[in-house]
C-alpha positions as CSV (number, residue, x, y, z in Angstrom):
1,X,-5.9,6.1,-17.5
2,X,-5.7,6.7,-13.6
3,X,-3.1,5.4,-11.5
4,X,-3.3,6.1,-8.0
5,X,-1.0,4.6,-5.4
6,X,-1.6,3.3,-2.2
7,X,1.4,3.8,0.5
8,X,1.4,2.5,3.9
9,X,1.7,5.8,6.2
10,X,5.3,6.7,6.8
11,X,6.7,4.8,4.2
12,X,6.5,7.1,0.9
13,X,10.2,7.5,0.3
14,X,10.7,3.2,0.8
15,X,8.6,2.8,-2.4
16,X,9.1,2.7,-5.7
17,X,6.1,4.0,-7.6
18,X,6.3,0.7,-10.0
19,X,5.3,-2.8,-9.8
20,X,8.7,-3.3,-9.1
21,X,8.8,-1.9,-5.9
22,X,10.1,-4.3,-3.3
23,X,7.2,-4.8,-1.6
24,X,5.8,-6.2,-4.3
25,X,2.4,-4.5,-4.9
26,X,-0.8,-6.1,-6.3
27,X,-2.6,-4.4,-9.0
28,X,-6.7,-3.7,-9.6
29,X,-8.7,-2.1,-12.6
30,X,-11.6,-0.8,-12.5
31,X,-13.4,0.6,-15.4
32,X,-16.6,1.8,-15.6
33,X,-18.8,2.7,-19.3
34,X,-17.6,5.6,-20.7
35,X,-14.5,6.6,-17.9
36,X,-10.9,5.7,-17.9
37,X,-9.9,3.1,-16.5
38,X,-8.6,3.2,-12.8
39,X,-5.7,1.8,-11.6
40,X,-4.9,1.0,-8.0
41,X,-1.4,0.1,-7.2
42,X,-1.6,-1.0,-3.7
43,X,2.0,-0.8,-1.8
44,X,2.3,-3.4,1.0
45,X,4.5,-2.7,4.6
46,X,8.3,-3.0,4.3
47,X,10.0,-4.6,7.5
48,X,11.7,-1.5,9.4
49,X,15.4,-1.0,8.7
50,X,18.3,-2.2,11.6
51,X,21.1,0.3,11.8
């Protein structure tokens, strides 16, 4: 299986790479005859941090 994950730009060290990231990512599989499937975890934007 393939699992690729989709960051918004600037945010890779926000995310957890896990459906339990705080963003709360949504999930698609695609499989095609023959191939692994593919899975796209697709990480949504946090809101900025206040210091």
């Amino acid at each position: 299986m393939h699992v690729l994950h989709q960051i918004p730009a600037r945010q890779t060290r926000r995310h957890d790479r896990t459906l339990d990231c705080p963003c709360g990512p949504s999930q698609t599989v695609m499989k095609r005859p023959g191939e692994q499937p593919a899975v796209t975890i697709t990480h949504h934007a946090l809101p900025k941090e206040t210091r």
